[in-house]
C-alpha positions, -999 to 999 in steps of 0.1 A, spaced: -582 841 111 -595 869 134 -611 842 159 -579 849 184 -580 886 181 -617 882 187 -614 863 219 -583 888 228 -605 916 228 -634 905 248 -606 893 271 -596 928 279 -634 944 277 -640 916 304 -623 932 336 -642 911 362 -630 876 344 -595 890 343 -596 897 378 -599 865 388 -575 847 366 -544 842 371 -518 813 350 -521 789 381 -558 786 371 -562 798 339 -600 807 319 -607 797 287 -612 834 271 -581 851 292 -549 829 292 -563 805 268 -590 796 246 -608 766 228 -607 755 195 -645 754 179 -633 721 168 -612 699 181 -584 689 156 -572 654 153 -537 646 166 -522 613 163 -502 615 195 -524 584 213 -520 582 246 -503 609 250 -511 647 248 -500 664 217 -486 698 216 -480 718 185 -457 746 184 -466 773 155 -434 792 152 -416 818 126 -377 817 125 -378 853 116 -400 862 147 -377 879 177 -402 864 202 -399 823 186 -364 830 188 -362 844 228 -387 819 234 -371 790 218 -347 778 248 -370 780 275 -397 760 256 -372 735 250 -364 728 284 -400 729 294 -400 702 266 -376 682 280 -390 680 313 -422 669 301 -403 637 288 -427 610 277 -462 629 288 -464 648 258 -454 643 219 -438 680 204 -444 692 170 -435 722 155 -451 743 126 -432 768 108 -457 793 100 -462 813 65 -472 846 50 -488 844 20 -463 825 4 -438 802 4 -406 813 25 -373 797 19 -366 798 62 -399 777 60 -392 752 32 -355 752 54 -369 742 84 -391 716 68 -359 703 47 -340 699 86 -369 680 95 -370 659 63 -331 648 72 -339 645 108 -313 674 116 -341 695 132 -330 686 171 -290 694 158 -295 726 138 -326 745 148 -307 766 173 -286 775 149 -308 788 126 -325 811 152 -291 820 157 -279 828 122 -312 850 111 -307 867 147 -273 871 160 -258 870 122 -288 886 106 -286 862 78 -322 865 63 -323 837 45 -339 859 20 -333 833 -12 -332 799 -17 -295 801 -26 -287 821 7 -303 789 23 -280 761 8 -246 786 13 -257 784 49 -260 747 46 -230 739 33 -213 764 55 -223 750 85 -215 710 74 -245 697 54 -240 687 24 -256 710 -1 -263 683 -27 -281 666 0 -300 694 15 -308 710 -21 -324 676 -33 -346 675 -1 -351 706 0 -367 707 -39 -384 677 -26 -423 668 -34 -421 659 4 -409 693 15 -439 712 -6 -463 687 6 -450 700 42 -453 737 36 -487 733 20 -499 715 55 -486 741 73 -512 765 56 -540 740 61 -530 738 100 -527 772 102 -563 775 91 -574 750 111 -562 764 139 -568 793 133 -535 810 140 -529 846 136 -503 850 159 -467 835 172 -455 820 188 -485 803 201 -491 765 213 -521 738 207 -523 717 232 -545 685 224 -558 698 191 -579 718 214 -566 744 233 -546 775 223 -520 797 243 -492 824 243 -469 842 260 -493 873 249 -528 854 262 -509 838 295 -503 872 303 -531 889 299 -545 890 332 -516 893 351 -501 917 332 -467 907 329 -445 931 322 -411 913 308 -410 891 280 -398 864 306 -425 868 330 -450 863 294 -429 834 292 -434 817 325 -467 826 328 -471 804 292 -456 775 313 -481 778 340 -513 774 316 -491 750 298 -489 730 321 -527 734 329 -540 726 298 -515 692 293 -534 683 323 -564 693 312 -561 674 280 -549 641 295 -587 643 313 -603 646 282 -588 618 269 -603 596 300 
């Protein structure tokens, strides 16, 4: 799990690599960096990227709209998949986000969630604070509760944990791009030094956008 703080560090020890990177031609090491082993994606043709995301993380949350409309311009080069992250254990805004995606609601309600634990400040600290959101906001908590109780759902969580490991993810949010590659608002930046969260942001694009590239190539 330390392979990305790893790679961070030598990042900023290396001053001469830095120098010459930049987001519009990122270096694996600096604004991204490669797996050990590749994972396997099931994407096909196209290039698979794998958001690994926290609802209760600030960042996920100011990152969330601009990612989606990076998403949506990408149209049919790329498949998306999220991955709610956990913390050594199971967290009921995990097991919720899996129970959306269970009921195909994650495209109508995942904003809102963002929105509920940020702007609300509703933790989503119990299982039961969980389905009174539910039902408050028009699902039916029957429904929800039954999925969300759901062999499917666990089976969900627990392959979040494997991916995690797998991927070796110790920060978020970060993206996989390909089973592959690995970046960040935190590693796009870290040659430029971007100082807003924004700039982080955009500069996440740019290698973004590299590595989809990148990844189409390897599949040739």
């Amino acid at each position: 799990m330390r392979f990305i703080r790893t790679i961070l560090c030598a990042a900023a020890l290396c001053a001469a690599a830095a120098a010459s990177a930049t987001p519009a031609a990122p270096k694996n090491g600096v604004e991204f960096v490669t797996l050990p082993e590749a994972q396997n994606t099931d994407a096909g043709s196209k290039v698979e990227v794998t958001e690994f995301f926290d609802y209760a993380c600030p960042h996920c949350h100011a990152f969330e709209p601009v990612l989606a409309d990076w998403v949506k311009k990408q149209g049919a080069n790329i498949v998306f998949k999220r991955v709610h992250i956990t913390r050594g254990g199971l967290l009921p805004q995990q097991r919720l986000y899996y129970t959306l995606d269970a009921l195909g609601l994650v495209e109508q309600y995942h904003g809102k969630v963002f929105h509920a634990m940020h702007a609300e400040r509703n933790r989503f600290a119990s299982d039961e604070a969980v389905f009174d959101w539910a039902e408050k906001t028009g699902i039916d908590r029957t429904r929800f509760t039954a999925a969300y109780r759901s062999f499917g759902v666990q089976a969900s969580t627990r392959r979040a944990g494997s991916m995690m490991e797998a991927y070796k993810i110790d920060h978020w949010p970060i993206l996989a791009v390909g089973g592959r590659y690995l970046t960040s608002p935190s590693l796009a930046s870290q040659a430029v030094a971007a100082g807003s969260e924004a700039e982080q942001q955009q500069a996440a694009l740019q290698v973004l956008n590299h590595l989809v590239a990148k990844a189409r190539t390897d599949k040739k």
